[in-house]
LUMRO-71843 format. One record per atom (N, C-alpha, C): x, y, z; residue in three letters. Coordinates in steps of 0.2 Angstrom, whole numbers, plus 2048, in hexadecimal, padded with zeros to 3 digits. Layout:
# residues N
XYZALA...
This chain:
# residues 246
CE68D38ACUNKCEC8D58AFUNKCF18D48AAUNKCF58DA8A9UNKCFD8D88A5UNKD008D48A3UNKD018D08ACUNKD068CD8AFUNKD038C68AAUNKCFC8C48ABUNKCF88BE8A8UNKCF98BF8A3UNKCF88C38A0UNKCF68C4896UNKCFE8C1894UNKD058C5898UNKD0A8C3896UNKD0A8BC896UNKD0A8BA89CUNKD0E8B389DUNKD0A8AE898UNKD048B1895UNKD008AB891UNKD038AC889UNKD068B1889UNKD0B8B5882UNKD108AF881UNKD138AF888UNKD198AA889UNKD198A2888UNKD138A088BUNKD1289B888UNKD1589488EUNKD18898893UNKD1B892898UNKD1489189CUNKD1288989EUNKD118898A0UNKD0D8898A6UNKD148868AAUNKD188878AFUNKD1588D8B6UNKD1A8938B0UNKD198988B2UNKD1389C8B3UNKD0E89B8B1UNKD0689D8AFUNKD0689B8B5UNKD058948B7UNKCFF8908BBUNKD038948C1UNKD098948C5UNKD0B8968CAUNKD0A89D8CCUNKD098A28C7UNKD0A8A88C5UNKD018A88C8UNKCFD8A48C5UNKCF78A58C7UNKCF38A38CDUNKCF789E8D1UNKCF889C8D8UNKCFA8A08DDUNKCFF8A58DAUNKD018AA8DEUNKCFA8B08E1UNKCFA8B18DAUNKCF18B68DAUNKCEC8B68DCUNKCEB8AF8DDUNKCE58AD8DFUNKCE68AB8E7UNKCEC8A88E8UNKCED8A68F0UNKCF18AB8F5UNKCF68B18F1UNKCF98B28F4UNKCFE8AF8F7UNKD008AA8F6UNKD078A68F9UNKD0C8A78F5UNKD128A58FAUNKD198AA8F7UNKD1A8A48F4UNKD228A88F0UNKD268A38EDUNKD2889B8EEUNKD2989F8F4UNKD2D8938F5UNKD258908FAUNKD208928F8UNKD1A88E8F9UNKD1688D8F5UNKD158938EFUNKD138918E9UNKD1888A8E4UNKD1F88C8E4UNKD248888E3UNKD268808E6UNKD2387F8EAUNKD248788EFUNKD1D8758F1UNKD198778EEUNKD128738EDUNKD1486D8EAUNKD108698EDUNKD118618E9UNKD0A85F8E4UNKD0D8598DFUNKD088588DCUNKD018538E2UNKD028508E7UNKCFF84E8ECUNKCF98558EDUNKCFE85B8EFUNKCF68618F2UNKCF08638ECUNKCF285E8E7UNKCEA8608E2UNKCEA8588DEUNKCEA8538E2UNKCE884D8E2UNKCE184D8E1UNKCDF84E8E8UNKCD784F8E8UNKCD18518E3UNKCCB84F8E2UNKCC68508E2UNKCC38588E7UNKCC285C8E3UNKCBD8638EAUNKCB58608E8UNKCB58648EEUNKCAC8628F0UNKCA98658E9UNKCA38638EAUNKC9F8658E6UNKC9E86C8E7UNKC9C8708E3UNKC9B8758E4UNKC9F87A8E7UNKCA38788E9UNKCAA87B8EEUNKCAD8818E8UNKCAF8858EBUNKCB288D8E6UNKCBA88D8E7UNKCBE8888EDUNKCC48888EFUNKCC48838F1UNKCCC8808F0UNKCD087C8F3UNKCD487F8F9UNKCD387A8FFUNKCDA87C903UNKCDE876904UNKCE287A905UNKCE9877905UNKCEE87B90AUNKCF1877911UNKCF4875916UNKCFB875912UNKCFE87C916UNKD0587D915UNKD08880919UNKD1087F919UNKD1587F921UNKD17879925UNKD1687C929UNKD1A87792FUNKD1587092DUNKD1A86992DUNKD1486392EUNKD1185F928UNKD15866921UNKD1386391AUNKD1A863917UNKD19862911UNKD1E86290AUNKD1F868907UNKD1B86E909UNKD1B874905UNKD1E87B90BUNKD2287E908UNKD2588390DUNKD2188A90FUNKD2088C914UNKD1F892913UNKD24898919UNKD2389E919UNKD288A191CUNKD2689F923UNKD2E89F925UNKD3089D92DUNKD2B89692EUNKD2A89192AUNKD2788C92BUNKD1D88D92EUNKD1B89292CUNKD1489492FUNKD0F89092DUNKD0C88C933UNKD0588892FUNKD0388D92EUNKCFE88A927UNKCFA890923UNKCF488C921UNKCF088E91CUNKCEA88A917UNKCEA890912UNKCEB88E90AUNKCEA892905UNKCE488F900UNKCE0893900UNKCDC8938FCUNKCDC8938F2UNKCDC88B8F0UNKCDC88D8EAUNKCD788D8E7UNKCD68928E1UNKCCF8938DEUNKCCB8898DBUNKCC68898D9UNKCC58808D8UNKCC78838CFUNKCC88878CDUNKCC68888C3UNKCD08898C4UNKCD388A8CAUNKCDA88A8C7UNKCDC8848C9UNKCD98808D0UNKCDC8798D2UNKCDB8758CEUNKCD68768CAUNKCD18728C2UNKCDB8708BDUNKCDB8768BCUNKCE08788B7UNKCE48758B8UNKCE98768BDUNKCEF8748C0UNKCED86A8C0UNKCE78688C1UNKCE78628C2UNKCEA85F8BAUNKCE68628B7UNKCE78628AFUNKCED8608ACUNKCF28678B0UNKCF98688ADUNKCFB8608B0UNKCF985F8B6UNKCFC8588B8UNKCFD8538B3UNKCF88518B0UNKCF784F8ACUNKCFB84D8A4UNKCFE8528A3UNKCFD85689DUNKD0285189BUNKD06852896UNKD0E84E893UNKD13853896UNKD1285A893UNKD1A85F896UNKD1985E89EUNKD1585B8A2UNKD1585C8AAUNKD198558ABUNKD1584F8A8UNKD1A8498A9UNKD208488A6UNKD2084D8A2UNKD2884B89FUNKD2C8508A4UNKD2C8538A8UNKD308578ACUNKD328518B3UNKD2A84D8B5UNKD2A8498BAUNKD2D8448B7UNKD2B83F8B2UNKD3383A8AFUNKD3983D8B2UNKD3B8428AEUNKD438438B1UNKD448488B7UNKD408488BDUNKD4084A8C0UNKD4984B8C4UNKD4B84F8C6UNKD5084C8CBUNKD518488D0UNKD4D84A8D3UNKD4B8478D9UNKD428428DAUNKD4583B8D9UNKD3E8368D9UNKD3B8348DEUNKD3783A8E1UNKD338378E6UNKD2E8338E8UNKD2E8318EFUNKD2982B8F0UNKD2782D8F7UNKD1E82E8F4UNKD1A82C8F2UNKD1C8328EBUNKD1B82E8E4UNKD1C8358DFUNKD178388DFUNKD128398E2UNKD0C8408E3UNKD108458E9UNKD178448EAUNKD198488EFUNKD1F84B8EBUNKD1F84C8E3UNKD2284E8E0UNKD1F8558E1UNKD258588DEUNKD248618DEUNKD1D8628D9UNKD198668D9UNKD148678D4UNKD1886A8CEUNKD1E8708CCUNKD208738C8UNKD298708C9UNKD2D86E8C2UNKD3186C8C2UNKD338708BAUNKD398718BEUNKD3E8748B5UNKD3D86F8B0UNKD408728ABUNKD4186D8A5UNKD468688A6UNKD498698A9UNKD4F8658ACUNKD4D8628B2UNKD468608B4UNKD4585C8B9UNKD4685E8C0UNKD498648C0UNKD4B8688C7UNKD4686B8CCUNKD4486B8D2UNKD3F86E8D5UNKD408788D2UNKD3D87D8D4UNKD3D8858D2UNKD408868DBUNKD3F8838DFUNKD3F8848E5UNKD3F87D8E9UNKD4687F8ECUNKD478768F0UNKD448788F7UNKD408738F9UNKD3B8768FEUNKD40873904UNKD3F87790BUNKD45875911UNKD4486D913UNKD41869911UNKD40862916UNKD4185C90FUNKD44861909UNKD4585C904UNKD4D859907UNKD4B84F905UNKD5284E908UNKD5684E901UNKD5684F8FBUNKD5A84F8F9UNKD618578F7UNKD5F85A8FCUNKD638618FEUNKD698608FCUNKD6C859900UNKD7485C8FFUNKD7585B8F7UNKD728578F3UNKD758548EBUNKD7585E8E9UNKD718648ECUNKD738678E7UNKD7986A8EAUNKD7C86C8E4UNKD818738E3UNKD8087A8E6UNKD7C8798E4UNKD788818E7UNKD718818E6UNKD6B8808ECUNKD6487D8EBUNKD628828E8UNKD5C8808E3UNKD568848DFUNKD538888E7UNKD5488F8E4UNKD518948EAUNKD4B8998E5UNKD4A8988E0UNKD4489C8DAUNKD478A18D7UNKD4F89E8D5UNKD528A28D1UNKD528A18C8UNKD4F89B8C7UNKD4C89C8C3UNKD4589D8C0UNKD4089F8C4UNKD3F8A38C5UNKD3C8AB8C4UNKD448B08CAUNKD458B58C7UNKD488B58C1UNKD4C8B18BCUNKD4E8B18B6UNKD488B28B2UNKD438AE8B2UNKD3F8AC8ACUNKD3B8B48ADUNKD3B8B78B3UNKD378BE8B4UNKD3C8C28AEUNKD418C18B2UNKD478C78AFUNKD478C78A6UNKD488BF8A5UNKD4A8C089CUNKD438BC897UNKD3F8BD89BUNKD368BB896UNKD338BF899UNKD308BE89EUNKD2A8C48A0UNKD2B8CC8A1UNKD308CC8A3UNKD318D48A1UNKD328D889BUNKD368D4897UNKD358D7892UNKD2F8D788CUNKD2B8D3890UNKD248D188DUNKD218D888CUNKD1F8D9895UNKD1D8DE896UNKD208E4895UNKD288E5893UNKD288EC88EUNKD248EC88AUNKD268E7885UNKD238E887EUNKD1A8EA881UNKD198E8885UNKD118EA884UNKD0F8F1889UNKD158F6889UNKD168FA88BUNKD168FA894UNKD168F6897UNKD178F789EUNKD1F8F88A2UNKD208FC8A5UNKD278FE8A7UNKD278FC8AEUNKD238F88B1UNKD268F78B9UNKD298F28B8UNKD2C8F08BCUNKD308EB8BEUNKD2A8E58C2UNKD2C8DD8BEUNKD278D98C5UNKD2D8D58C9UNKD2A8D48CEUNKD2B8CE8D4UNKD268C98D5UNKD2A8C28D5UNKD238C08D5UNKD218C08DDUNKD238C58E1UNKD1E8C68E8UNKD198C88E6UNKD1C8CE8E2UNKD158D28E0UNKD0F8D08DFUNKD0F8C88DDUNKD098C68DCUNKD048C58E4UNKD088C48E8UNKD068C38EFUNKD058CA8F3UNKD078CE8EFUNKD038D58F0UNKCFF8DA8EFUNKCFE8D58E8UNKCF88D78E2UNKCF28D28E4UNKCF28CD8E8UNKCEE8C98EBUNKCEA8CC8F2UNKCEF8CE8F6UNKCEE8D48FBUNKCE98D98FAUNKCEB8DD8F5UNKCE78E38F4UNKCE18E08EFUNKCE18DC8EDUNKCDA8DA8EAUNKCD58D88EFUNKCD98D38F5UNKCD28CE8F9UNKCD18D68FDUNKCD68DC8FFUNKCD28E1905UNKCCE8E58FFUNKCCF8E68F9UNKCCA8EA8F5UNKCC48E88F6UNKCC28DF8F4UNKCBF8DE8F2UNKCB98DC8FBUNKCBF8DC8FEUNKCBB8DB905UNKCB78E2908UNKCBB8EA906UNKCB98EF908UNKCB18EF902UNKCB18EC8FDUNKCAC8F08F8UNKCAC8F58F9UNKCAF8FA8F5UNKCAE9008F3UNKCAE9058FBUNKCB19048FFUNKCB0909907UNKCB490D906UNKCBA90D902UNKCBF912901UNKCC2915906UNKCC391E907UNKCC691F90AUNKCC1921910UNKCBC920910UNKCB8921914UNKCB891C91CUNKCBD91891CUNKCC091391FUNKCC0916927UNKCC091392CUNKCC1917932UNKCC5913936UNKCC890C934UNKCCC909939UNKCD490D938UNKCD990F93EUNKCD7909944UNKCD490C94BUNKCD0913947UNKCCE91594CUNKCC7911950UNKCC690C94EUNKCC0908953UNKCBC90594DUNKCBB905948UNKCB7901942UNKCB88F7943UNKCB48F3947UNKCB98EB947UNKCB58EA943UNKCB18EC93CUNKCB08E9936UNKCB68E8931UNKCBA8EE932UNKCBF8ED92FUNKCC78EA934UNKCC58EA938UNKCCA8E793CUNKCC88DF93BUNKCC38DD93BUNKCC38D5938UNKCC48D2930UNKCC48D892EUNKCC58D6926UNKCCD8D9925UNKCD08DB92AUNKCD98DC929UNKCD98D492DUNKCD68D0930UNKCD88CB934UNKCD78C592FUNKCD08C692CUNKCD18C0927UNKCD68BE920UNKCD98C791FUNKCDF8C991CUNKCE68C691FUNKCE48C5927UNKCEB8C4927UNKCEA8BC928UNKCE58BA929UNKCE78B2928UNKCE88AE921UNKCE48B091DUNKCE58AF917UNKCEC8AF915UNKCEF8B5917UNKCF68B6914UNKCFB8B4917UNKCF98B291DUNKD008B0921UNKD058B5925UNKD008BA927UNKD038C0928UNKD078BE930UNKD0C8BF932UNKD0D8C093BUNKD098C593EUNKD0A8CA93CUNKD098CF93FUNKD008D393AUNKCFE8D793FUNKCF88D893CUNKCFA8E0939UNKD018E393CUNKD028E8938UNKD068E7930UNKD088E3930UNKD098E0926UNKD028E1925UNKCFD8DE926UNKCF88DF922UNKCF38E6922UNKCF68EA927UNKCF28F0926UNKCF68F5922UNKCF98F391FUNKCFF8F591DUNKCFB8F8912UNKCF88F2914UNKCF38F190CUNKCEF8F690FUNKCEA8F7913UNKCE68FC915UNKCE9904914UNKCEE904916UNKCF290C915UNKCF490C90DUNKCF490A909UNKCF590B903UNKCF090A900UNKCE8906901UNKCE49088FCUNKCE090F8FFUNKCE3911906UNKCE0918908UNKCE391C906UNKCEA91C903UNKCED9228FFUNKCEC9208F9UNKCEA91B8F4UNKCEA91E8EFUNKCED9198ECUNKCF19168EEUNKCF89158E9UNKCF690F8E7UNKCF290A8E8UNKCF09048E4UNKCEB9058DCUNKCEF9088D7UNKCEA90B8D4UNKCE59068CFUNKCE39008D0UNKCE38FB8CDUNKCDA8FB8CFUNKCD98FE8D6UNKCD38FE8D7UNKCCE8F58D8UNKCC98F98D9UNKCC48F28DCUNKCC38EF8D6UNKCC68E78D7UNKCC68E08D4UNKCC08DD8D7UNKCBB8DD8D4UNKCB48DA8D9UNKCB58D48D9UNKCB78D18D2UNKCB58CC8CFUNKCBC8C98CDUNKCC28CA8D1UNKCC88CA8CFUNKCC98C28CEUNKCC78BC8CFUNKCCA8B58CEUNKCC78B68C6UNKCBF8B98C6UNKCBC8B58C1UNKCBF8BB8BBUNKCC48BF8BCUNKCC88C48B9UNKCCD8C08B4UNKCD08BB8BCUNKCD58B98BAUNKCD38B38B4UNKCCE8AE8B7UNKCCF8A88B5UNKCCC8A98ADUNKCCB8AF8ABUNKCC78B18A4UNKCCB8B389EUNKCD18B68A2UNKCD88B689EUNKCDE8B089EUNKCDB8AD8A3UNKCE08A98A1UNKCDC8A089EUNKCD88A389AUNKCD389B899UNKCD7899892UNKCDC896892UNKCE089288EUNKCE188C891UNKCE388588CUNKCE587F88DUNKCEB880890UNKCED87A897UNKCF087889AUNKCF5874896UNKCF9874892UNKCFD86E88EUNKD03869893UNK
């Protein structure tokens, strides 16, 4: 993907690990954002392919309108990210943190250079010290003045959001859920094979409504996802992104 080869150009990386959270789980901004260093504490089982992680109402991590949820993270990107934990550029953001949490594993997972969360999650108490809270405006900066023009120079003219990645996550798990069924599709006139694989789409994602998620369905039947079937789309992603965690 682009998106990947860029950000590994760039060298933040910050940005990578979240970027690639997105991809893999699907989770929007101020939940990829407000993850604590606490939800990749753990040890995964053996043998296990994902980590979950409890997010919404009842945690430290936000998601929209507060919706318990479970996101699935791959175990070769929960690996990574423990790593960054680790690393020196990770502690020296937690040293000068803004805000010193207790217990400090309930510190933000990603902090600015300047110790700032990317996303002040709603149950933080320290809201009122700011001016104007971290809402993922930096962010859409770092899209705007590094990643985009990355991706000129490498010839790509869209524009990114980082939603998009939770849309680009979308149409991969119903590709890869369809295998190859294409237009040959017969819901919603009465098929529930694919009525339960739009259901395990929408809980993954965190869908309200189960017409958001049919939503993916009308678009890889027209056509317009031209990106096609990702079979193998994590082991895609974790192959391009196989770089040191610094």
């Amino acid at each position: 993907m682009a998106v990947v080869e860029a950000l590994q150009k760039i060298g933040n990386t910050e940005m990578l690990l979240s970027f690639l959270l997105a991809l893999t789980t699907g989770a929007r901004l101020q939940t990829v954002f407000t993850l604590r260093r606490s939800n990749f504490a753990d040890e995964p089982r053996k043998n296990a392919v994902a980590y979950r992680i409890k997010v919404g109402r009842g945690t430290l991590v936000d998601t929209k309108y507060g919706k318990q949820m479970v996101i699935l993270v791959p175990v070769w990107l929960y690996r990574k990210v423990q790593v960054y934990m680790r690393s020196p550029r990770c502690l020296s953001r937690v040293r000068g943190a803004f805000n010193n949490c207790e217990p400090a594993n309930d510190q933000y997972l990603f902090l600015t250079r300047t110790g700032r969360p990317y996303y002040l999650a709603q149950c933080d108490a320290l809201a009122s010290e700011y001016r104007s809270p971290p809402r993922g405006n930096s962010v859409s900066q770092f899209i705007r003045q590094q990643l985009t023009p990355c991706l000129r120079k490498e010839g790509f003219g869209t524009d990114v959001r980082f939603h998009d990645l939770r849309a680009t996550y979308g149409m991969n798990l119903l590709e890869a859920s369809l295998n190859g069924r294409g237009s040959n599709l017969t819901y919603p006139a009465g098929d529930p094979e694919i009525f339960e694989i739009l259901m395990r789409i929408r809980e993954r994602m965190g869908h309200s409504s189960l017409a958001t998620t049919e939503r993916y369905l009308k678009y890889s039947r027209r056509g317009e996802y031209e990106q096609g079937v990702q079979v193998d789309y994590e082991g895609f992603l974790r192959e391009i992104a196989g770089m040191e965690v610094l």
